[in-house]
C-alpha positions in Angstrom: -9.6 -19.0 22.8 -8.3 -17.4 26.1 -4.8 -17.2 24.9 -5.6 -16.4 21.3 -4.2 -12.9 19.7 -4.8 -11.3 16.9 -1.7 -8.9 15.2 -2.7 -6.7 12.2 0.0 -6.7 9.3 -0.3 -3.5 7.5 1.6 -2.5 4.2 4.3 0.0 3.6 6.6 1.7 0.9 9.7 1.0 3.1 10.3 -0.9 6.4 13.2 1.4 7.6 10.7 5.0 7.5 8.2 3.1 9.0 9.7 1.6 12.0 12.0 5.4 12.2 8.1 6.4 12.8 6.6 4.1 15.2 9.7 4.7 17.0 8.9 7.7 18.1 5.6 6.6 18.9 7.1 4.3 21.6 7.1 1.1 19.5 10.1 -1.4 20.0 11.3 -3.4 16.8 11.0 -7.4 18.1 11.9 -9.1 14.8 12.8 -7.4 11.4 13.7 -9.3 8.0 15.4 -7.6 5.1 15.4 -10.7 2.5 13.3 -12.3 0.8 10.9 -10.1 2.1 10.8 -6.8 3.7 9.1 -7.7 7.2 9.2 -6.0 10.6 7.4 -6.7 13.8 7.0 -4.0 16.7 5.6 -3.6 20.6 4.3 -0.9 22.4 3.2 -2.4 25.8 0.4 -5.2 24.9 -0.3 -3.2 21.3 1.6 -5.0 18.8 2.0 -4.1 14.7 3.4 -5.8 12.0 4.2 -4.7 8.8 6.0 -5.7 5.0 6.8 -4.1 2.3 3.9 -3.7 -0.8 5.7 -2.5 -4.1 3.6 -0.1 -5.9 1.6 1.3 -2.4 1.0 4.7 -2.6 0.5 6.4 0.6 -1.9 8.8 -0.8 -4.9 6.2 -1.5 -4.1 3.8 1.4 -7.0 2.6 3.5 -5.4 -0.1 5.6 -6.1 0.5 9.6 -6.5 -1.2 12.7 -7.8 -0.1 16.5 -5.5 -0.4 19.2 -7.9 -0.5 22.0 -5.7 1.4 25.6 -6.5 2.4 29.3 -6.7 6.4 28.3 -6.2 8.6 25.4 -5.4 11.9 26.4 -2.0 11.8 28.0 -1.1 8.7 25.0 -2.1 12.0 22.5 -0.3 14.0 24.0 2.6 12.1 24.4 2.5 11.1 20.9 1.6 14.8 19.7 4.8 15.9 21.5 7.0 13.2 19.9 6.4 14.1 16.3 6.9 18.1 17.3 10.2 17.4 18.4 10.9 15.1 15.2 9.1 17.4 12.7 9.4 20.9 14.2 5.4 21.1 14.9 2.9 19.2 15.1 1.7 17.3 11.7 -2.2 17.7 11.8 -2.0 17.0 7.8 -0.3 15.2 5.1 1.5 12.1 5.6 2.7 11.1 8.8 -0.4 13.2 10.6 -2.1 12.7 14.2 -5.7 13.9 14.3 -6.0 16.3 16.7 -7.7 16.0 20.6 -9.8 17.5 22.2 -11.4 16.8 26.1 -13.1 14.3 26.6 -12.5 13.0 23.5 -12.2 8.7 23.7 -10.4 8.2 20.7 -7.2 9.6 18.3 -6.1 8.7 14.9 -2.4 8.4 13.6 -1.3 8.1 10.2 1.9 6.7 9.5 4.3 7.6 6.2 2.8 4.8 4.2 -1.1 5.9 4.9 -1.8 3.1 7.5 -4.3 4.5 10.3 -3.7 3.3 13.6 -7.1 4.3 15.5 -6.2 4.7 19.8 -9.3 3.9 21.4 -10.5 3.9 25.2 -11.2 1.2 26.5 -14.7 2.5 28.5 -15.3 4.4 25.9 -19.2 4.4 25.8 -21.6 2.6 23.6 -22.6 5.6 21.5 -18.5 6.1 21.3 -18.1 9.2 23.1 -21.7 11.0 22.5 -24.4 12.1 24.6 -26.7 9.4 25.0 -30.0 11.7 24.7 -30.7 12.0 21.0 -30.1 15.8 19.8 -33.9 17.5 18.7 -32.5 20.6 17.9 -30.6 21.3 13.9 -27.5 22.3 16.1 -27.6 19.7 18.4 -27.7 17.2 15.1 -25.3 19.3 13.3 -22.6 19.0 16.5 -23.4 15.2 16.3 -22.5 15.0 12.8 -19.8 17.0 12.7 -18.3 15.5 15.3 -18.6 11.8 13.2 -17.0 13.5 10.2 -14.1 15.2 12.4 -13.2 12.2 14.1 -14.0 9.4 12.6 -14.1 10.5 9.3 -11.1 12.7 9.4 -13.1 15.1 6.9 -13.1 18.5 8.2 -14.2 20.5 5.4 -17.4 18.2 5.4 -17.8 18.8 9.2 -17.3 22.8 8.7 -19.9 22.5 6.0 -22.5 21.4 8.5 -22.0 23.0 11.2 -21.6 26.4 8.7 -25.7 25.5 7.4 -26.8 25.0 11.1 -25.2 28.3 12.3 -26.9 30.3 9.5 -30.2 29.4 11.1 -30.8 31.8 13.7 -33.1 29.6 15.7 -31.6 26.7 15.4 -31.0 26.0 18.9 -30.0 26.9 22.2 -27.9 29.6 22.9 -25.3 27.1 24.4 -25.7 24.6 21.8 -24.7 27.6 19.3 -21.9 28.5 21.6 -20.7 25.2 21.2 -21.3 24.7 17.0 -19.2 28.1 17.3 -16.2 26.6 19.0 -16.7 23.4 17.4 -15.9 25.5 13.7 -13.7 27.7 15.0 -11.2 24.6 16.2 -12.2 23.5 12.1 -11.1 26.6 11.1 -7.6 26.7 12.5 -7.0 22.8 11.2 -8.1 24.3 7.8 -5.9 26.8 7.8 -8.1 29.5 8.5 -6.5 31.3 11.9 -8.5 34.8 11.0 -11.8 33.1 10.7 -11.4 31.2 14.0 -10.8 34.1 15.5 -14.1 36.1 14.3 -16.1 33.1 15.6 -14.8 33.8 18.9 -15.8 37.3 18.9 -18.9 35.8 18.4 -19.1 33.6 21.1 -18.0 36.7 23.4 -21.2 38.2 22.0 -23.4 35.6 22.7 -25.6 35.7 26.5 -23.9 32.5 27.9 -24.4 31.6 31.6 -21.3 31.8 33.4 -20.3 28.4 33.5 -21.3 27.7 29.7 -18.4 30.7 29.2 -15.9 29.4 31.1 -16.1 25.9 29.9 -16.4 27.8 26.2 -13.3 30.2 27.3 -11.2 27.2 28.2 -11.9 25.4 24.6 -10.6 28.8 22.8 -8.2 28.5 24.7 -7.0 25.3 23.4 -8.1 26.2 20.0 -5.5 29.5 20.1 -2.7 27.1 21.0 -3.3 25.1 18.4 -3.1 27.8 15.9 0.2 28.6 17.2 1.7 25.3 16.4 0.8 26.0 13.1 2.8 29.0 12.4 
């Protein structure tokens, strides 16, 4: 089977929006068919996707998907992420076509085309436990993190995730005082992709407030920092 390959064929409302999309991704079109049936086949490096036209599909309840497995993932997000601004005017972090969003050290991305397709990028060395610590978490934060983290990113359901992390925080010893620095961050970056810039905000004041060693502050500074630039391509 050493030459073998395997090409996902996903559906889609229209072959012309969907390879306009993928297009901007970096995907070539290498064989498209109007009659008898819509068809369209496209490359991006060794990552290839086909797709045809399904009468009827609506975008909104589509669950088709496939993993694209690359080298990294960060520079392909960003990449991407700067693609669609340009095409869109800002980032689409919801709605259909969307991108989930990145954070570091992160091993894996989601993007969902026009049709509802979900094209999961994932690193190749990504580790066993897909990204997480390999020591299992004791502590309710520590548990919450983990599962909000699975919710947020593999899940794409970020209300759920803000739920957890929101019954974990109310606890106050429910942890470390770095682990609660982190469930902080970890909702306020929720809180901006819900639409709630005023509420990520007051969880960084409460970071500030908390008695974080200095490297658990700066590594905690630099994340709000990302988090505040991603409420500003949300304006």
């Amino acid at each position: 089977m050493k030459h073998d390959a395997c090409i996902p064929l996903l559906p889609c409302v229209a072959i012309e929006p969907t390879l306009t999309f993928y297009g901007l991704l970096g995907f070539e079109v290498t064989y498209q068919q109007r009659n008898p049936n819509p068809y369209a086949a496209t490359r991006r490096g060794g990552a290839h996707l086909h797709f045809f036209g399904l009468k009827g599909l609506d975008p909104q309840t589509a669950f088709s998907s496939c993993l694209v497995i690359v080298e990294e993932v960060e520079a392909l997000h960003a990449t991407f992420a700067e693609a669609l601004r340009k095409a869109y005017g800002r980032i689409p972090l919801k709605g259909l076509p969307r991108v989930t969003r990145m954070k570091k050290g992160q091993t894996r991305f989601t993007v969902v085309d026009p049709s509802g397709n979900s094209v999961m990028f994932i690193r190749r060395d990504e580790p066993g436990g897909h990204g997480e610590e390999e020591a299992r978490p004791v502590s309710l934060l520590g548990k919450a993190l983990k599962t909000a983290r699975r919710l947020r990113d593999f899940k794409n359901d970020d209300v759920a995730a803000a739920k957890v992390l929101d019954v974990a925080l109310r606890k106050a010893d429910a942890g470390t005082v770095e682990e609660r620095g982190r469930a902080l961050a970890a909702r306020a970056e929720l809180a901006v992709a819900l639409g709630d810039v005023p509420r990520a905000r007051e969880l960084a004041r409460d970071i500030d407030a908390l008695a974080l060693p200095a490297s658990a502050r700066e590594a905690l500074r630099a994340e709000l920092d990302a988090i505040e630039q991603l409420a500003r391509t949300q304006r």
